[in-house]
C-alpha positions in Angstrom: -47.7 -27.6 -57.9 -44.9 -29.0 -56.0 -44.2 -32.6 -55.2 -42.9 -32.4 -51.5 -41.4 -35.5 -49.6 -41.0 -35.5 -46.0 -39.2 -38.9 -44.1 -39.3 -38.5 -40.7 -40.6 -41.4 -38.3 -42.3 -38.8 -36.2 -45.9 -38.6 -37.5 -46.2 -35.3 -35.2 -43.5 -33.5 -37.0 -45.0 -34.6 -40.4 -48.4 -33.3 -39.1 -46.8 -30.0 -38.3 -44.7 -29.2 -41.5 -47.6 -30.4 -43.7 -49.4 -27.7 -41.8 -47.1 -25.0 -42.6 -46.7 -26.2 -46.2 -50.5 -26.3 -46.7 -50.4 -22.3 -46.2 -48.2 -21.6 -49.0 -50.3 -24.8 -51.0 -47.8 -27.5 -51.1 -48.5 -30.6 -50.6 -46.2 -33.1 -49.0 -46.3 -36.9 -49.2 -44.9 -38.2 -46.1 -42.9 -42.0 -45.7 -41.3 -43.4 -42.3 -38.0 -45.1 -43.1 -35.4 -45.4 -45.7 -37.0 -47.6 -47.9 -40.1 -46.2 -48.7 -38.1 -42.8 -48.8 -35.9 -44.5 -51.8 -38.9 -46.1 -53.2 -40.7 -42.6 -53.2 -38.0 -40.6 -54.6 -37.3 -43.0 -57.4 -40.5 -43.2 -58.8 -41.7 -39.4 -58.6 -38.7 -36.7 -57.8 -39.9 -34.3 -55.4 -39.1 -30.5 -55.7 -38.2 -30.2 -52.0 -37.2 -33.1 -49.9 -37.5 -32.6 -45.9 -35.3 -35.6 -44.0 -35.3 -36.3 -39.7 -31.4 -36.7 -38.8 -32.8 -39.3 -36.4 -34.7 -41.2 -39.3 -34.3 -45.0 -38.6 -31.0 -45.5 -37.1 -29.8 -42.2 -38.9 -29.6 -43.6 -42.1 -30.1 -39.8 -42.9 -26.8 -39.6 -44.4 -27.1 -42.6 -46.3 -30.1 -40.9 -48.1 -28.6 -38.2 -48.5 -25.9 -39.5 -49.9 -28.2 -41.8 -52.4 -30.2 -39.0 -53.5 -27.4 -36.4 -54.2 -25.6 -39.0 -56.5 -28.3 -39.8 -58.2 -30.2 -36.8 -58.6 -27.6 -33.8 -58.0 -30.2 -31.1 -58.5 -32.8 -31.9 -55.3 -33.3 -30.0 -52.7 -33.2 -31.2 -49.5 -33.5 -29.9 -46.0 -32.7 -32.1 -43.0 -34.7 -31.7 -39.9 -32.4 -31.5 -36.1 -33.8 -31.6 -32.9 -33.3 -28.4 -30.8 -30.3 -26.9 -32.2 -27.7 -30.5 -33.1 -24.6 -29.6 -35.2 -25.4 -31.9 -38.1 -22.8 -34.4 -38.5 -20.0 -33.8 -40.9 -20.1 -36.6 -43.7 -19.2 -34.9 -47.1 -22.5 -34.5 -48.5 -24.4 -32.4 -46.6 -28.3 -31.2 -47.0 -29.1 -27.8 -48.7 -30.2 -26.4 -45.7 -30.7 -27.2 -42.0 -33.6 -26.5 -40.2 -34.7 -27.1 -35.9 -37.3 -28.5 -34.2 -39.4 -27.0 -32.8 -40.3 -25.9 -36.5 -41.2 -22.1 -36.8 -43.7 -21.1 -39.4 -41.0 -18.4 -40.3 -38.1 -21.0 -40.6 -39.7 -23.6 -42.8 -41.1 -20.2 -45.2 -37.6 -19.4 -46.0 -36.3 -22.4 -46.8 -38.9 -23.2 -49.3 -38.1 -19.6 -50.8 -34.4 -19.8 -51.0 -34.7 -23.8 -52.3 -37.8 -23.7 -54.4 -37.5 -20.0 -55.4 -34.2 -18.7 -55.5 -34.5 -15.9 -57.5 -37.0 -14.6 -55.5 -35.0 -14.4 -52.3 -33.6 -11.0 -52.8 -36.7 -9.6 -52.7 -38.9 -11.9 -50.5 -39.8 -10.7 -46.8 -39.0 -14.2 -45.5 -35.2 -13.7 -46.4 -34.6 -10.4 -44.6 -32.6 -10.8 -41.7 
């Protein structure tokens, strides 16, 4: 099973991705600022992190940037509303997804971070 994080202080976008990730059995533990996002990731890694750009003040980059030094390998996928060019800071999220979240758009991104060797051959990767 995968331990899922998603920080976002929109408890409507957290009920809606947890949705989508229940359908493919992930579970996601969900936190509201920067702190408890640290705190969380610290004490258990997650396989697949899910960050708002607008978290608190968006200290989105900071955590990021936090979470990439200290743990190179995790995934993360940052959450813009309605098509925003993320901003360009240096360290950049594996992937970049849009709100309004698409059941097809949150699919791949779990298959191309959590399963990469599967993307060749996966449905949800075709273009």
């Amino acid at each position: 099973m995968y331990n899922v994080l998603i920080a976002d202080d929109d408890v409507d976008a957290w009920f809606q991705l947890n949705a989508l990730l229940r359908r493919y059995l992930i579970k996601a533990n969900f936190v509201t600022n920067f702190n408890a996002a640290k705190q969380y990731i610290d004490r258990n890694l997650p396989s697949l992190l899910f960050f708002d750009k607008h978290l608190q003040n968006n200290s989105t980059i900071d955590l990021i940037r936090y979470v990439k030094s200290k743990y190179p390998h995790a995934k993360i996928v940052m959450i813009n509303a309605h098509e925003e060019r993320p901003a360009s800071s240096g360290l950049k999220p594996d992937l970049t997804i849009t709100k309004p979240l698409m059941p097809e758009i949150v699919e791949r991104a779990i298959v191309k971070l959590l399963h990469p060797q599967m993307n060749e051959f996966h449905p949800a990767s075709l273009n």
